[in-house]
C-alpha positions in Angstrom: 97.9 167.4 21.4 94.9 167.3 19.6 91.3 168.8 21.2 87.9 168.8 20.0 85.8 171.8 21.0 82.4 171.2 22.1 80.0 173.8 22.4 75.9 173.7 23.7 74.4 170.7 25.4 75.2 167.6 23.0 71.6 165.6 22.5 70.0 163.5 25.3 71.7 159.7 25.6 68.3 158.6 24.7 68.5 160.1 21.0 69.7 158.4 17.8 73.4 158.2 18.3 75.8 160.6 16.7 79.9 161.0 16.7 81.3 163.2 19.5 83.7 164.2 17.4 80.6 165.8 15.0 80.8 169.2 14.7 76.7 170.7 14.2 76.6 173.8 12.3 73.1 175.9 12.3 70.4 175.0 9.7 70.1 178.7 8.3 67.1 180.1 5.9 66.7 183.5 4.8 64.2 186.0 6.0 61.8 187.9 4.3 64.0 190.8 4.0 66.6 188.8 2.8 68.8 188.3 6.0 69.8 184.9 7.0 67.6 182.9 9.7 68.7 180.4 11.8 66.8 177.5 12.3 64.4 177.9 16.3 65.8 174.3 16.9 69.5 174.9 15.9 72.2 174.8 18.3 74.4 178.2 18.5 78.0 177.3 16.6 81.4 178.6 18.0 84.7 178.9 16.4 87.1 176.4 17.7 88.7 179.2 19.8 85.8 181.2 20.6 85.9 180.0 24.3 88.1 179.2 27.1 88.4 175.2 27.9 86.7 174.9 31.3 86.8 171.4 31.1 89.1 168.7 29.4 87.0 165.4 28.8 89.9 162.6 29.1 87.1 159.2 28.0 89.5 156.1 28.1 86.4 153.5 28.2 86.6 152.5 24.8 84.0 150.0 23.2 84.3 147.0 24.6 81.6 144.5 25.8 82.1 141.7 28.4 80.0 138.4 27.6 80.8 136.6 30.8 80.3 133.4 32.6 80.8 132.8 36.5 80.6 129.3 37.7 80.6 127.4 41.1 84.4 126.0 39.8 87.4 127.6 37.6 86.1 125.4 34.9 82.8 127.2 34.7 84.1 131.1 34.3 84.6 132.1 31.1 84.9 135.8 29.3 84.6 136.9 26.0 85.5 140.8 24.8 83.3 142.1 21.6 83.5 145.4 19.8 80.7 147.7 20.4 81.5 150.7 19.0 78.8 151.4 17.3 76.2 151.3 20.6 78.2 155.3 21.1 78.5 155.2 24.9 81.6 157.6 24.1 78.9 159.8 23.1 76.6 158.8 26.0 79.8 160.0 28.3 80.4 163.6 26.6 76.4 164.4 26.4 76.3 163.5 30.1 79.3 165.5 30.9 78.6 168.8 28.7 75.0 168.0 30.9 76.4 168.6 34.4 79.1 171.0 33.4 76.4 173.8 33.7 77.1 175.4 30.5 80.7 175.0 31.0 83.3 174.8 27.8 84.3 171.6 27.0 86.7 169.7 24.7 87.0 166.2 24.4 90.7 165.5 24.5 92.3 162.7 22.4 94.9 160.1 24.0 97.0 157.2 23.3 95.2 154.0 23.5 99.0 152.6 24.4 99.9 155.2 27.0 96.5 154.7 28.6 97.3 150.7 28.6 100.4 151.3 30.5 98.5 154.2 33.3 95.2 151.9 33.2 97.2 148.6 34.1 99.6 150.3 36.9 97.1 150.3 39.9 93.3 151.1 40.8 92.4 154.5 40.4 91.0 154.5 43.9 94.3 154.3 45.5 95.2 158.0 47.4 98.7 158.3 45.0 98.3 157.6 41.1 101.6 158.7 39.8 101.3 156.7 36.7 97.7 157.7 36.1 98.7 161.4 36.7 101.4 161.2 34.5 99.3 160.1 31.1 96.7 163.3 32.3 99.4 165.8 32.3 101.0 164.2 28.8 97.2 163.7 27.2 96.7 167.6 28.5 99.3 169.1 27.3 98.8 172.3 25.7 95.2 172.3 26.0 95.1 175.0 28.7 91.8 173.8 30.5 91.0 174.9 33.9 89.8 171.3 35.2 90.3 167.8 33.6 88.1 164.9 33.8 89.6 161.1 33.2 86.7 158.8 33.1 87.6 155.2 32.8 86.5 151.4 32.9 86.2 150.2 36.7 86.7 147.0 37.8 84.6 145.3 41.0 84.8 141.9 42.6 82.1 139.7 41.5 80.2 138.6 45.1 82.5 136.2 47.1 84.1 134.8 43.8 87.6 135.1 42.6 86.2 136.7 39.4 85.6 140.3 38.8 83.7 142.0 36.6 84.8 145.7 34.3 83.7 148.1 32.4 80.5 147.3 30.6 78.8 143.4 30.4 77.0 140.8 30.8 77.6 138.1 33.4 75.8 134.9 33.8 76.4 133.3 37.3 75.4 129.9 38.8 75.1 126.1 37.8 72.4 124.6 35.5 69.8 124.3 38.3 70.1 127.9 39.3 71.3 130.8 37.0 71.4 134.6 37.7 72.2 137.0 34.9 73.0 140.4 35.1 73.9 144.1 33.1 76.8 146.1 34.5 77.8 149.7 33.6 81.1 150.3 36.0 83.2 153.7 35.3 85.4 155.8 37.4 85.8 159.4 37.4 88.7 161.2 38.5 89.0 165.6 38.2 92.3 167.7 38.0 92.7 170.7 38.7 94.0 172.2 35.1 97.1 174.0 37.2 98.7 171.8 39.4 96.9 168.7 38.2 96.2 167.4 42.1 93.1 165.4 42.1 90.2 167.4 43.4 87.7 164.8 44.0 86.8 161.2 42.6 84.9 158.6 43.2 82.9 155.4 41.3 79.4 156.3 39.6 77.1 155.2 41.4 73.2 155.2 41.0 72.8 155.2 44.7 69.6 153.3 45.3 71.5 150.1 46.0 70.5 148.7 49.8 73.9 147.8 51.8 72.7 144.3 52.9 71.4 143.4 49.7 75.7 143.6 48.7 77.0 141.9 52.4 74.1 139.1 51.9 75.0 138.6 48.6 71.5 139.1 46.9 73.5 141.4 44.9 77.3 140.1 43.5 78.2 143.1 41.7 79.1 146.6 43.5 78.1 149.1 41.5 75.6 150.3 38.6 74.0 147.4 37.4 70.6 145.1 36.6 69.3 141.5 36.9 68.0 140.2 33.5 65.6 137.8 33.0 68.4 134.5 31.8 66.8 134.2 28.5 68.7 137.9 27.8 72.2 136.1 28.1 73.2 136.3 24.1 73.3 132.8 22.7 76.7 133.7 21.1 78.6 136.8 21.4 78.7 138.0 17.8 75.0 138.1 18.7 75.8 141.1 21.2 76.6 144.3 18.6 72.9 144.0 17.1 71.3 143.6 20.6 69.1 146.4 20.7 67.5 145.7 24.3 71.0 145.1 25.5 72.4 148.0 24.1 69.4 150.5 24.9 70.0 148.9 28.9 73.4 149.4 29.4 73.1 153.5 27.8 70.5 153.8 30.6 72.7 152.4 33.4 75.8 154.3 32.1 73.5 157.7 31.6 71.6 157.0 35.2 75.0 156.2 37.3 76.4 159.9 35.6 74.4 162.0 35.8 73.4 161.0 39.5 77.8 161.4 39.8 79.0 163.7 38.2 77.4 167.1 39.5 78.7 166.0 42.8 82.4 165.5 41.2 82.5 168.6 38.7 80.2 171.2 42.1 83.6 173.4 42.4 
C-alpha cells in the first residue's frame, strides 16, 4: 500500500491551494561563514521514515460538485455532478486534519476509488456495525503501521420533508418560480480506528454547531448539517459555469474548514 508522509502543519485552507501529495523541502541560503541557512519561514523536512505514523488520513470525498434542483413535483428535481478538482478541498481535509492532530505524524493513505464504491454504497456510515466499511480500512491500511485511522467521506442528508437528499458538496435550488430558496452544503463524515484492532473509537457528522433545533423541525432550514442560504442569483446559470466559480468555491472551503475544525478535535481527543 502506498503512503504519503506528512510532516509540520500543511498551510491554512484559506491559502493559494497546493497538492497534498507535495512534498516542501526548506529554502536553504548559506551563512556568512559558509554554513547552510534555512529559510525563518521554512517548514522543518523529514525523511519519509523519520517518524512513527500516528495517524492514517483515509479521504474518500473525491471532487465532485452537486448542481441541484428540488421542486414541489418529481418533475422539478433535477441533479447534475461536475468535476472540481481543481477547488483542492482534498487539501482543505489534510491541512485541517494535520491542524487538530496536535503535532501528531500523519500520512495520507491512498485507496481504491472501486473498493471505496463498493464500502461507500453498502450502508450509512452511521449505522453501530460497518463490516463492509471496516473491511476497505483494514485493506486501504495495510502495512502502514499507524496507531489511529481516520476515514473521512461524502455524507448524505435528507433534504427537509422531501424525497430528495442532498451529498457531499453542492448547490441546491428549492421551490417553484414564485418562491425559490438556494443553498451551499459541505456534508462529510468522519469515522477513527484504532490502528490495532481497527474498532471504531468514535464518529460522528461535522458539524458547525450553531444550527438552532427548531429552525430544522420548522423547516426554516431543509438541510441537516453544514451549510448556507445564497442569495438565488448565486445558483450557476449552467453547470460548466461551476469549476471557475470563485465565490462558490471560496464558500464551500469555508463551510468544509469551519464544520472540521469545530469536529475533529472532539473525534481525534484520545
Amino acid at each position: 500500500m502506498i503512503t504519503i508522509f506528512l510532516s509540520g502543519f500543511i498551510g491554512s485552507a484559506d491559502a493559494q491551494t497546493t497538492s497534498p501529495l507535495a512534498t516542501t523541502t526548506p529554502t536553504i541560503r548559506a551563512a556568512k561563514d559558509g554554513s547552510p541557512k534555512v529559510a525563518p519561514n521554512a517548514m522543518p523536512f523529514s525523511s519519509p521514515d523519520s517518524r512513527p505514523c500516528e495517524i492514517g488520513l483515509i479521504s474518500t470525498v473525491a471532487s465532485r460538485f452537486g448542481v441541484q434542483q428540488v421542486g414541489f413535483t418529481m418533475f422539478g428535481n433535477e441533479y447534475t455532478p461536475v468535476d472540481v478538482d481543481k477547488w483542492g478541498l482534498q487539501s482543505v481535509i489534510v491541512s485541517r486534519v494535520q491542524a487538530a492532530a496536535s503535532r501528531k505524524s500523519v500520512k495520507l493513505i491512498a485507496y481504491s476509488p472501486s473498493s471505496w464504491a463498493r464500502a461507500a454504497e453498502s450502508a450509512s456510515p452511521m449505522l453501530r456495525s460497518n463490516p463492509e466499511r471496516l473491511d476497505f480500512v483494514q485493506r486501504t491500511a495495510a502495512g502502514s503501521k499507524c496507531q489511529r485511522y481516520v476515514l473521512i467521506e461524502r455524507f448524505q442528508n435528507g433534504f427537509s420533508n422531501t424525497n430528495q437528499s442532498v451529498e457531499g458538496f453542492g448547490i441546491v435550488k428549492w421551490g417553484n418560480p414564485i418562491k425559490r430558496r438556494t443553498f451551499l452544503f459541505a456534508l462529510t463524515y468522519i469515522t477513527v480506528y484504532d490502528g490495532q484492532s481497527f474498532e471504531v473509537i468514535k464518529k460522528g457528522a461535522a458539524s458547525l454547531d450553531d444550527e438552532p433545533m427548531m429552525s430544522r423541525l420548522m423547516g426554516i432550514n431543509p438541510i441537516s448539517g453544514p451549510n448556507q442560504e445564497l442569495d438565488e442569483a448565486a445558483f450557476p446559470a449552467a453547470p460548466a459555469e461551476v469549476p471557475a466559480n470563485q465565490k462558490l468555491r471560496d464558500a464551500i472551503r469555508t463551510l468544509l474548514t469551519t464544520s472540521l475544525d469545530r469536529t475533529l478535535p472532539r473525534l481525534l481527543q484520545q
